[in-house]
N, C-alpha and C positions, 0 to 999 in steps of 0.2 A: 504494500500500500504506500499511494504516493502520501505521506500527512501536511508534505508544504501545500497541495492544492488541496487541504481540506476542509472544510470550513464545520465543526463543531460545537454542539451545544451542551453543557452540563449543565441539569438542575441539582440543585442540591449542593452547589459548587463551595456553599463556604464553610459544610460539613466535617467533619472526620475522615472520612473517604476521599469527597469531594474534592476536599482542596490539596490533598497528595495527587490527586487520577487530573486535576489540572495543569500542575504543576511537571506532572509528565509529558502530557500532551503539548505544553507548550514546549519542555526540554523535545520533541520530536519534531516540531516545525509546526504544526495544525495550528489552526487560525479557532481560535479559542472564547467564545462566549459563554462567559461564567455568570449563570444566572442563581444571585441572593433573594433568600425569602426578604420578602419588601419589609422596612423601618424607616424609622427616620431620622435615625441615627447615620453620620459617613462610615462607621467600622464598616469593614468587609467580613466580619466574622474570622471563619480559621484562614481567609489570603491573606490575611495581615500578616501571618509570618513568612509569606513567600518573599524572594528578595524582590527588589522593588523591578529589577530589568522584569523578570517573569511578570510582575501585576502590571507592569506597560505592557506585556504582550499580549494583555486578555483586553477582551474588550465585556465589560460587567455590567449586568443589567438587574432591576432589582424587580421582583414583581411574586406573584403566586400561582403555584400551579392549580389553585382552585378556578383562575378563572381561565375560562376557555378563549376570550376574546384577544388575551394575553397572550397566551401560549400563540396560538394561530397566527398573529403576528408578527412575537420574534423567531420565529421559526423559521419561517420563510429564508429559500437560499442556502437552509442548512442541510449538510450530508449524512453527518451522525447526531443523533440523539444520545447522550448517557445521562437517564434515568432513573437520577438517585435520590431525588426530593422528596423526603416521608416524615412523618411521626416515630417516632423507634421507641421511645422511652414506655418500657413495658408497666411499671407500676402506674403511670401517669393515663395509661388505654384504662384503666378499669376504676378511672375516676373522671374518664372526660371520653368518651366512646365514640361520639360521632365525629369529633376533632378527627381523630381517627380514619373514619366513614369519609370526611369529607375530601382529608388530605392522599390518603394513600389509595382508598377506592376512585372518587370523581376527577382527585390530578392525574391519577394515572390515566383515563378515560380522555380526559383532556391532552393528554400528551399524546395519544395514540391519535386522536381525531386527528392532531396537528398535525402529525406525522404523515398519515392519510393524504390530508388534504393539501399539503405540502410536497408531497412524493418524495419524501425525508429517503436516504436510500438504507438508512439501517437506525433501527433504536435496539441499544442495550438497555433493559430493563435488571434493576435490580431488586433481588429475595432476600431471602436471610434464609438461615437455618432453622430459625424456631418456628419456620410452617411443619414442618414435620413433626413436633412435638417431640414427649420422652418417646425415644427411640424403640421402636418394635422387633428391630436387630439390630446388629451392628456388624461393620459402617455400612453408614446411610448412603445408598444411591440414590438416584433419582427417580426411584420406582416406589421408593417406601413412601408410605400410605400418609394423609395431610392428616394433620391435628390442629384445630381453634382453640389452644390451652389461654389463649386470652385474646383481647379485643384487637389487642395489635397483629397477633397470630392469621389472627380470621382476614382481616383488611391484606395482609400482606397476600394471604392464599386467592384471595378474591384478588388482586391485584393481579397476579399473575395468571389467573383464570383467565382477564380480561384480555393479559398481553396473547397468549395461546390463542384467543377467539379471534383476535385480531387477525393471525398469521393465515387461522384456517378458513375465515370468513372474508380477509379482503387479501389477502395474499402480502402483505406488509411483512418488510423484512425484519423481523427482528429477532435479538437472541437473549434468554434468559440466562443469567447470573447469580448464584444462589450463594452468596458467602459465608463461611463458619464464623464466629464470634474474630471479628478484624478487631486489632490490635496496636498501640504506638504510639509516636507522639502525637498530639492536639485534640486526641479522646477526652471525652467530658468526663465530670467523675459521674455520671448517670452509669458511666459502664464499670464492671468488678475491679481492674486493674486498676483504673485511675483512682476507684474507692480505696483499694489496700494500701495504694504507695504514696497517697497526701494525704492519708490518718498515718502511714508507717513514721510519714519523715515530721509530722507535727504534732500526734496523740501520744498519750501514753500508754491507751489501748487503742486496739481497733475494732471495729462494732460493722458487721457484717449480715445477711442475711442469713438462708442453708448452705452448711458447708460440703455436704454431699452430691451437690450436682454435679455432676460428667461434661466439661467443655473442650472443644478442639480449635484452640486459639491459632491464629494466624497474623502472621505480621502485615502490618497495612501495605508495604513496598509489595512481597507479595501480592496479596489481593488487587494491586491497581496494577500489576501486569498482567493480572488476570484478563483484567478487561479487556486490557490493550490485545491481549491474544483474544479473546472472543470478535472484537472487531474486526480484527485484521486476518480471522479464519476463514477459507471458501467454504462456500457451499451447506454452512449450520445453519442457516434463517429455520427458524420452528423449535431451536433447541433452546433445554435447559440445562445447564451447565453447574456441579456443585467447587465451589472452592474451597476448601479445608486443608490442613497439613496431612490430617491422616492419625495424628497421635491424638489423644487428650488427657486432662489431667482434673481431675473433682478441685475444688474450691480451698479443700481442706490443703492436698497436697500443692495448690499453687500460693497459696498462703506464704510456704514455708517455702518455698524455693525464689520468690520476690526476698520475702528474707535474708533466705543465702547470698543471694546478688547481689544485694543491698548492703549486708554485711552489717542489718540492724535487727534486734531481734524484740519484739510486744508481745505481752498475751494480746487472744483472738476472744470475742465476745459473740452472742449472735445475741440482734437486737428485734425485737418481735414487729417492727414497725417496720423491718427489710426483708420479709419473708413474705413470699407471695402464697396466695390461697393457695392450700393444699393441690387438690385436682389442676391446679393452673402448672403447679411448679412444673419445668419441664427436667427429668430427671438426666438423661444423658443423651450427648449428642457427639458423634464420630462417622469423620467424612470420610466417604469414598468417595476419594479423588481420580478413578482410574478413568472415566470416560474424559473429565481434563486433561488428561496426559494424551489420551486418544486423540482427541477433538482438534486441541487447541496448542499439544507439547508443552504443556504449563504442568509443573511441580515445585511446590514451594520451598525455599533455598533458606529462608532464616530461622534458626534456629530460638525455640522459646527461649534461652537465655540469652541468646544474644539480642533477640526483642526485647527481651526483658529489661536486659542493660541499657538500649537507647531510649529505652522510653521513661524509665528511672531514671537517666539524665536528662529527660525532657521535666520533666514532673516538679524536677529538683531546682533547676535553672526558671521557673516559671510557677512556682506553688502558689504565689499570689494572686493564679487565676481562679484555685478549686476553694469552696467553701468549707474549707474542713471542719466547722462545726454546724456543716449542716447536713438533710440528708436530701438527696439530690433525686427526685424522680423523675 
């Protein structure tokens, strides 16, 4: 793929994901429209920490993927879609549900129209892992059966419903992206790591939710060449794609090995106010990454302590971002 002639959209762009998978794309040459959920604030969210040549090279738009009017026309003239603009924060779906409904169901729907109507030539659409729910085997392909363990579970499965419908009902090219629990630096503390490592380096305990669950962490560098390889593969339009390392590690044992890395050591609490409803919790999750390797020749190369280490230097160099005495849904 040629990426100097190509002209690119990211929703989601000033995300955790987002603004690593921009930051790529511009390092590639692609002509790069990073579209911020609208404020009215100048932050760019997470581009602010890009260096500043890269944030000249994007050209950033602020607006919502709920509206359709929006979407249809910045869209226009663009080649790719990367489709990562959602709700994520799972404690926050089961106190605000349609937020939900509206962002990750109706933008998705709106992207796709766009896309449509646009004759977009490719959208990556992006999953997570926790459509699948606690795992019915393991590892999980992409055959294993969907679970709604919560409201953002559901929206995301619907989400990707729509994208599927799309492919077969108008022939739109696109390809689904299913990621394991991504990892790194300019993760909010909404996710476990940023939780353990800005109560490690500021608490004198840390208060956690179940320390039992089963996770297959992935380094974000990883997962944004995931993309780049889904894009830039022939002939998947219709596919859905899982990205995971392949290993995992329960909550308990990742505890103790940020620890080790860290070379700091707290008691571990669990606090009854970070525990998701029983039936909700989703117990273990372990990716099969084989059809990635098939598809796309993608296999993830960083190692969880070596994630571990740059993202505990991100944490540590920038702690005055995370509310350590709060708790962050």
């Amino acid at each position: 793929m040629d990426w100097n002639n190509t002209n690119v959209f990211v929703t989601g762009a000033g995300g955790f994901i987002g603004s690593h998978l921009c930051s790529h794309l511009v390092q590639l040459g692609a002509k790069v429209t990073a579209m911020l959920h609208y404020n009215s604030r100048s932050d760019w969210s997470n581009l602010e920490f890009l260096h500043e040549e890269t944030q000249k090279s994007m050209h950033v738009v602020k607006g919502n993927v709920e509206d359709s009017s929006f979407m249809d026309a910045k869209t226009k003239g663009q080649n790719i879609i990367f489709h990562l603009a959602a709700l994520i924060g799972i404690p926050y779906s089961y106190e605000a549900p349609l937020s939900y409904v509206k962002t990750n169901i109706q933008g998705t729907v709106n992207v796709l129209e766009a896309a449509r109507k646009n004759d977009v030539d490719l959208v990556i659409n992006t999953s997570t892992s926790e459509t699948y729910g606690t795992a019915v085997y393991t590892p999980i392909d992409e055959l294993h059966p969907l679970q709604g363990q919560s409201p953002y579970s559901a929206t995301k499965i619907a989400a990707d419903k729509l994208a599927e419908s799309y492919f077969n009902s108008f022939a739109l090219p696109i390809v689904t992206v299913r990621p394991f629990n991504t990892y790194g630096p300019r993760q909010s503390s909404r996710a476990v790591i940023p939780t353990i490592v800005s109560q490690l380096l500021t608490k004198e305990e840390i208060f956690l939710g179940g320390l039992a669950p089963v996770r297959d962490f992935t380094y974000v560098e990883d997962t944004v060449k995931g993309f780049i390889a889904a894009a830039e593969a022939e002939s998947i339009y219709g596919e859905l794609i899982n990205l995971g390392f392949g290993k995992a590690s329960s909550i308990k044992d990742l505890v103790h090995l940020v620890m080790k890395v860290s070379g700091i050591h707290k008691p571990v609490k669990t606090a009854k106010e970070r525990m998701r409803p029983k039936d909700s919790e989703v117990l273990e999750l372990i990716c099969d990454n084989s059809k990635a390797l098939d598809l796309l020749r993608w296999k993830p190369e960083v190692s969880l302590n070596e994630g571990l280490e740059k993202t505990i230097n991100f944490i540590s160099q920038n702690i005055n971002l995370f509310k350590k005495n709060h708790y962050t849904i």
